[in-house]
FIZAZA-986529 format. One record per residue: residue in three letters; x, y, z of N, C-alpha, C in turn. Coordinates in steps of 0.001 Angstrom, whole numbers, plus 500000, padded with zeros to 6 digits. Each point is the difference from the previous one (the first is absolute). Example, Ala and Ser with C-alpha at 12.3 -4.5 7.8 and 13.67 -1.06 7.14 Angstrom:
ala513190494310507800499110501190500000500900501200500000ser499650501050499280500820501190500060499230501090500730
This chain:
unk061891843663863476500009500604498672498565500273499557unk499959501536499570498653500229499532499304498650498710unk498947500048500010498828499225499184500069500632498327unk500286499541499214499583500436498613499052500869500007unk499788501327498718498729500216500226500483500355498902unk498575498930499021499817500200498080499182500995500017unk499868501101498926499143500934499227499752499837498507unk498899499932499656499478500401498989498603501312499888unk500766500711498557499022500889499911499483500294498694unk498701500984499579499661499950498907499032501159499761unk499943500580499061499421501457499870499766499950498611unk498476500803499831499255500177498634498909500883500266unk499581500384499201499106501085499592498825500443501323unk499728498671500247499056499955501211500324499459501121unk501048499243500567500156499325500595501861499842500292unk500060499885501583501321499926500157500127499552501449unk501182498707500019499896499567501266501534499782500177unk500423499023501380501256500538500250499404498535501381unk500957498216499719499547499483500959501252499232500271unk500272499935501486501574499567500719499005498922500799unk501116498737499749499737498990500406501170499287501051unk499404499060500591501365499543501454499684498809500304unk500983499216500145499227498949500605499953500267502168unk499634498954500491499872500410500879501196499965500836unk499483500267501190501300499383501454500123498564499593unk501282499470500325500065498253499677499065499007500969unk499965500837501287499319499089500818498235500054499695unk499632500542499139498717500475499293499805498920498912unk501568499160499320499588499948498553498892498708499546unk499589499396501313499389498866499500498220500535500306unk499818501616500611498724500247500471499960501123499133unk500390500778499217500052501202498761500998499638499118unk499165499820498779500681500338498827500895500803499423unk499202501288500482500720501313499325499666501214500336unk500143501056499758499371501436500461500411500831498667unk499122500765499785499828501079498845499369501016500219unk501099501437500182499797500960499760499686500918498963unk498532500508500115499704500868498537499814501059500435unk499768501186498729499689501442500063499965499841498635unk498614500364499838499066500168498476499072501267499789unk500214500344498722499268501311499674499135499997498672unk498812499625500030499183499938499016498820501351499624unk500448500662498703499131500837499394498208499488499920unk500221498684499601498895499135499607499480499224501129unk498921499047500095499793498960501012500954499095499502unk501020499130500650500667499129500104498846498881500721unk500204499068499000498742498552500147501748498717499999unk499719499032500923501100498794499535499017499292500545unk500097498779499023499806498593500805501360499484500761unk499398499522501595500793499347500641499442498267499899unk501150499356500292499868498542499100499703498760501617unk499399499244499943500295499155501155501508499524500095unk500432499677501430501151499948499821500152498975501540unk500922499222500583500285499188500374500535501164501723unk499320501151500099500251500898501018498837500988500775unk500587500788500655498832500959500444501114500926500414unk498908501325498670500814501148500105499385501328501050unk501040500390500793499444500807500825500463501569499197unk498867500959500147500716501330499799499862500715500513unk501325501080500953499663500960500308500334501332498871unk498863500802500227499738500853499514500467501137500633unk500851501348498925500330501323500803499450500651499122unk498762499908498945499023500713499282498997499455500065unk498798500657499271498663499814499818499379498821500261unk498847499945500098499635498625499908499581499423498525unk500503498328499770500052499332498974498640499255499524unk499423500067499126498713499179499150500370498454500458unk499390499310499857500351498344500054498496499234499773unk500219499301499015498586498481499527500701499385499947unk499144498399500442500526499073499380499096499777498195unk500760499648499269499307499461498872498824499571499835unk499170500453499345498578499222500091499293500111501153unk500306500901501370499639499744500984498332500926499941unk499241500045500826498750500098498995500219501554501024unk500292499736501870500315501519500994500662501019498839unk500511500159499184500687501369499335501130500131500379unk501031501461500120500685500247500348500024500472501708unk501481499968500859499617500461501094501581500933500180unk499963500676500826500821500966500986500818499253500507unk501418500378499908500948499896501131501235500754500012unk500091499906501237501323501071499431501512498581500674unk500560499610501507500253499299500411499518498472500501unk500351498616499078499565499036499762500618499052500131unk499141498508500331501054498564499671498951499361499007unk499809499307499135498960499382499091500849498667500254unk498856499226499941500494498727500694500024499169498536unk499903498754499603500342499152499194498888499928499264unk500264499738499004498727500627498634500363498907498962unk498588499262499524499669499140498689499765500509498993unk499952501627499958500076500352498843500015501547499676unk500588501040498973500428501239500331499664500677500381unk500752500993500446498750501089500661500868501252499043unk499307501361500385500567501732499372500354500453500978unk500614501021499157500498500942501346499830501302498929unk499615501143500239499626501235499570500460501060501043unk501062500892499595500297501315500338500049501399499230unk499919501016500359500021501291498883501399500813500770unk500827500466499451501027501450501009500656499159500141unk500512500607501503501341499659500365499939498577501192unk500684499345500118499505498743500598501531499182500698unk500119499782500774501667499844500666499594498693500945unk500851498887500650499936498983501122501025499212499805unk499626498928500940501002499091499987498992498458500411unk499941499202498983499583498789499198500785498904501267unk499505499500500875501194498339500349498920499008499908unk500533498541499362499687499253499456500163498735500670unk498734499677500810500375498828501325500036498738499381unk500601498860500097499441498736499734499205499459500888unk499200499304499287498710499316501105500954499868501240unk501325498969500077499913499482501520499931501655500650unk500826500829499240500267501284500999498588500799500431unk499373499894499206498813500673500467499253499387501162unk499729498753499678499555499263501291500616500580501759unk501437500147499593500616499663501268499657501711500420unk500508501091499100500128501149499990498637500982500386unk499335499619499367498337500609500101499419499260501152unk500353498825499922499528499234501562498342499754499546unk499622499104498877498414499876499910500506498920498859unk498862499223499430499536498902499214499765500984498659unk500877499519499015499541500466498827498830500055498994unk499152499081500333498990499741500032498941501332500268unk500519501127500909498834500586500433500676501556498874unk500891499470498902500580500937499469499718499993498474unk499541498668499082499917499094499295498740501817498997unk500551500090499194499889500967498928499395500949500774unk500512500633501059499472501167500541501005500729500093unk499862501721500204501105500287500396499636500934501033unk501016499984501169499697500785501181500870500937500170unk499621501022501301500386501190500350501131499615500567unk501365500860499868501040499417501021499834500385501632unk499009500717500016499743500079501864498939498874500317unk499612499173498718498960499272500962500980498895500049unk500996499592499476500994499085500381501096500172500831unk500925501299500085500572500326501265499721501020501097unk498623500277500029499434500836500707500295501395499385unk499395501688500486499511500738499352501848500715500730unk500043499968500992501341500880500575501320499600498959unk500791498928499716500383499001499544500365500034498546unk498808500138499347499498500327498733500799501501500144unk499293500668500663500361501303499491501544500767500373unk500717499261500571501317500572500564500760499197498943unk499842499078499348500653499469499067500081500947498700unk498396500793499561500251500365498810500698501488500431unk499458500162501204501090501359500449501414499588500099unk500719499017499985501143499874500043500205499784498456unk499763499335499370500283499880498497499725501348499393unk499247500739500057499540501161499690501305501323500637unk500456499872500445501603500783500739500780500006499635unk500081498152499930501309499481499616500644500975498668unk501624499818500149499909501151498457500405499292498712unk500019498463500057499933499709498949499663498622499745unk500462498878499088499701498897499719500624498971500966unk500973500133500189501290499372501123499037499989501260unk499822501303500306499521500292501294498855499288500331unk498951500451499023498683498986499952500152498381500211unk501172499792499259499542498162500373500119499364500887unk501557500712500802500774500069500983498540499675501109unk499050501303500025498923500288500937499094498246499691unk499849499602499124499109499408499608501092498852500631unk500855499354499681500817498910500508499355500096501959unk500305501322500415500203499383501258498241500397500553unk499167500109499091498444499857500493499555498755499764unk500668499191498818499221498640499778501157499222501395unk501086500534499865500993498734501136499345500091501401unk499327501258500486499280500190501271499291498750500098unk498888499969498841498771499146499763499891498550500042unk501338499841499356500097498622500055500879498940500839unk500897500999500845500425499646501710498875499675500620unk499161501091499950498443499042501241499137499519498884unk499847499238499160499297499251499208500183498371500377unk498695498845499848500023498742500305500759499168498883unk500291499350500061500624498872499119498813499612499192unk500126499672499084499096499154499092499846498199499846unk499077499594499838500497498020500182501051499857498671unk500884499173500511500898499702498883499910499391498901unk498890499387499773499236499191499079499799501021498936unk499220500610500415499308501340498924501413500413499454unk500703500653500767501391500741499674500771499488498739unk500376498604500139500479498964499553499238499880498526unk498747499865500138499239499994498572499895500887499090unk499661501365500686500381501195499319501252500071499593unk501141499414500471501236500544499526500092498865498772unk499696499002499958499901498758499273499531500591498763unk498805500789500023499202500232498704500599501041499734unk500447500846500750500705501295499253501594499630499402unk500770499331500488501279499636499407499541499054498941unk498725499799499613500037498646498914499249500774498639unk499292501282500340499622501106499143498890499535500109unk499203499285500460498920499497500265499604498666499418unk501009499277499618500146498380499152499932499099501160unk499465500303501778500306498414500360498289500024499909unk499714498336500291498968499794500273499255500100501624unk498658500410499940499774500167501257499777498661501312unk499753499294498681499843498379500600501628499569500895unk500689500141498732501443499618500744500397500503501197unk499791501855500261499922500458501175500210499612501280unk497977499757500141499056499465500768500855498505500572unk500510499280498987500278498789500455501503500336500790unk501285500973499518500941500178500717499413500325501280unk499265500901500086499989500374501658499125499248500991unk499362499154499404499164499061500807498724500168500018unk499684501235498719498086500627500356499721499189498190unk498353499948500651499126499806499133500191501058498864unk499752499987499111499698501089498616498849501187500388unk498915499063500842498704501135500401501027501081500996unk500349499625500770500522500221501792501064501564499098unk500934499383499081501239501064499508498742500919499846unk499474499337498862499291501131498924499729500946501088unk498967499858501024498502500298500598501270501692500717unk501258499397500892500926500333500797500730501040499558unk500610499630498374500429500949499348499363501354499532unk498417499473499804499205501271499821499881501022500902unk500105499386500924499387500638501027501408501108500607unk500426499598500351502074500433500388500095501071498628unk499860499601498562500639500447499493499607500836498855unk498144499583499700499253500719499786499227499317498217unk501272499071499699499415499472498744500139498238500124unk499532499194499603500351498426499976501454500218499161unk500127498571500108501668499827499307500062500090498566unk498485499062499459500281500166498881499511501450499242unk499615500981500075499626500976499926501551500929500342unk500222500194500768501601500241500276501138499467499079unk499993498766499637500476499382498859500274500762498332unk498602499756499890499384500750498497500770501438500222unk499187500818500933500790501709500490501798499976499808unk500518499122500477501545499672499547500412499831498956unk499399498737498940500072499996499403500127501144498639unk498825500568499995499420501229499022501207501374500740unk500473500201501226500459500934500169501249499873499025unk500681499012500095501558499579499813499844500084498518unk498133499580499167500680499745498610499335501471499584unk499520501168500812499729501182499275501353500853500027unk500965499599500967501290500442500272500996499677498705unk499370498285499643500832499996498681499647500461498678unk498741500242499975499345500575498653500473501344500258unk500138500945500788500762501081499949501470500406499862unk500652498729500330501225500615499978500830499296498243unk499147498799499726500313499033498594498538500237498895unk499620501184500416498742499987498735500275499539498697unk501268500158499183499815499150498744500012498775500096unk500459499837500610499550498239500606498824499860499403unk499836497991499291498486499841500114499311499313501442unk498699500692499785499607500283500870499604498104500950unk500295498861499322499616498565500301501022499708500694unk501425500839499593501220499362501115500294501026500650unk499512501307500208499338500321501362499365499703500289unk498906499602500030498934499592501426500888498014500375unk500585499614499332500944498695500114501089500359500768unk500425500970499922501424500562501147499190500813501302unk498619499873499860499128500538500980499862499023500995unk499572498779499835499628498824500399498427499493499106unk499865500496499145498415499343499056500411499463499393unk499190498492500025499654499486498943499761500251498365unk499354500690500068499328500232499003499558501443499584unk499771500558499412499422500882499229498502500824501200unk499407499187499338498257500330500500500312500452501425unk500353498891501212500004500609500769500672501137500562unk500777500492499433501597501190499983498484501305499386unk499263499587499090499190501506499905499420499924500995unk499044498739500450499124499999501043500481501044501241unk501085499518500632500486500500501083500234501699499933unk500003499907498510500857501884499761498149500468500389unk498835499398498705498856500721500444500011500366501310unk499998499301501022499839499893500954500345500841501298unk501396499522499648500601501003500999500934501470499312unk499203500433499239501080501127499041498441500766499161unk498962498910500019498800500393499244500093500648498647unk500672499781499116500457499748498651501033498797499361unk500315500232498950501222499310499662501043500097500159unk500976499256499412501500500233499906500304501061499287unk499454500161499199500546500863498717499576501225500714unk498741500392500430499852501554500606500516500208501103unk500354498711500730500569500434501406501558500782499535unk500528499829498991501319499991499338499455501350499336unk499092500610499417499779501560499415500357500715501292unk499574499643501142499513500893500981501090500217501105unk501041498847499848501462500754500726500276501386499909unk500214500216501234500830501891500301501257499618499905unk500827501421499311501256499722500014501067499950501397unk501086499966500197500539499982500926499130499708501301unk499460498710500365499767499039501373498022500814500206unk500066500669498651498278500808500663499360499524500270unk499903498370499986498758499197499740499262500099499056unk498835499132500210498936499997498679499077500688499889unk499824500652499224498449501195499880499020499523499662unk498627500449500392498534499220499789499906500941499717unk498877499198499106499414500730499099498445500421500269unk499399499480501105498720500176500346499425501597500932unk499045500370499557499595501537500421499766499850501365unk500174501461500629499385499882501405498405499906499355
């Protein structure tokens, strides 16, 4: 039986997009999240902040090439058109003008590890070319096949059986790591890293040092990123809510640190991250100039 495939769309004066979403093949579902198909048409420069997030988003591109900074980053903006951006402490942009079309899949750390076949670590707020990760032939028969394909169905279909290639000849990962990551992600990022360390038999240094390296961030850093993802998910969908028993149905304590984390990884507040929602799934718009 075919796969669901959700749409949302949205059109205004300057701006109009049109994005189908899927989840993946089942035998995929513990190494991709999700896949999202867009086709966007902007009169204006279209600016969004993209948010850290507990993934690594790959995009192929069947238009132009896309703007991308990280926040504060001092390099500027850079070029890309087909990409994976690896795991990020804090936001980055994305800037396009015209017409702009792809298809978005959304690895989880273990999947990327196994799938890309490299240490996340050598990915850790960068973002690379998709031929320098599956070579240049590879790369390019993929976006020629997505680029054919005649529609959304077709595209993912293609995309299911390019990541299932990848991860038939891919190595296993140590089960330790596996195990912890899944630990901190089913707990929203509430276990401790100490407790961890002690289930699987490693030191706290040994996880930490191991996890970075495999997966591109320490645990507790991964933690916080969980945390803040799950409670910007709830400030969007319960905004009259006050805002103390959201960041409390988030996993915070407290107040202070619930802004801390937003500065941080969102580089404003709650309250503007909440002006700057797009309607129907657009994401968030920045506000910062090229």
């Amino acid at each position: 039986m075919p796969l669901a495939i959700r749409t949302l769309s949205h059109q205004d004066s300057d701006h109009r997009w049109e994005l189908a979403s899927r989840d993946p093949d089942p035998r995929l579902a513990a190494y991709i999240s999700g896949y999202q198909g867009y086709a966007e048409l902007a009169a204006l420069p279209m600016r969004r902040m993209e948010l850290p997030f507990a993934g690594l988003p790959m995009i192929v591109s069947l238009g132009p090439r896309i703007g991308v900074k990280l926040l504060d980053e001092a390099a500027g903006w850079t070029e890309h058109r087909s990409f994976i951006a690896g795991l990020h402490d804090r936001p980055a942009l994305t800037e396009y003008t015209g017409a702009q079309e792809g298809v978005q899949v959304n690895f989880t750390p273990i999947g990327a590890c196994l799938i890309l076949g490299r240490p996340l670590a050598e990915l850790f707020n960068e973002v690379v070319a998709l031929e320098d990760i599956f070579g240049e032939a590879d790369a390019r028969r993929l976006v020629a096949q997505l680029h054919e394909a005649p529609g959304w169905a077709a595209r993912f279909q293609i995309m299911d059986g390019f990541l299932l290639d990848r991860l038939a000849a891919a190595p296993s990962l140590p089960s330790e790591l596996t195990w912890a990551w899944r630990m901190l992600e089913q707990s929203g990022g509430q276990c401790e890293v100490a407790g961890l360390a002690e289930e699987i038999g490693w030191s706290r240094k040994h996880l930490s040092v191991q996890f970075r390296q495999r997966f591109g961030l320490p645990p507790k850093t991964v933690a916080r990123i969980l945390r803040f993802h799950r409670t910007a998910a709830l400030l969007g969908e319960a905004a009259s809510e006050g805002r103390a028993d959201i960041a409390l149905a988030g996993g915070y304590y407290d107040q202070p640190h619930f802004n801390r984390d937003f500065r941080q990884f969102a580089g404003c507040t709650p309250g503007d991250y909440l002006a700057r929602l797009l309607p129907e799934g657009g994401g968030v718009a920045a506000v910062e100039p090229r």
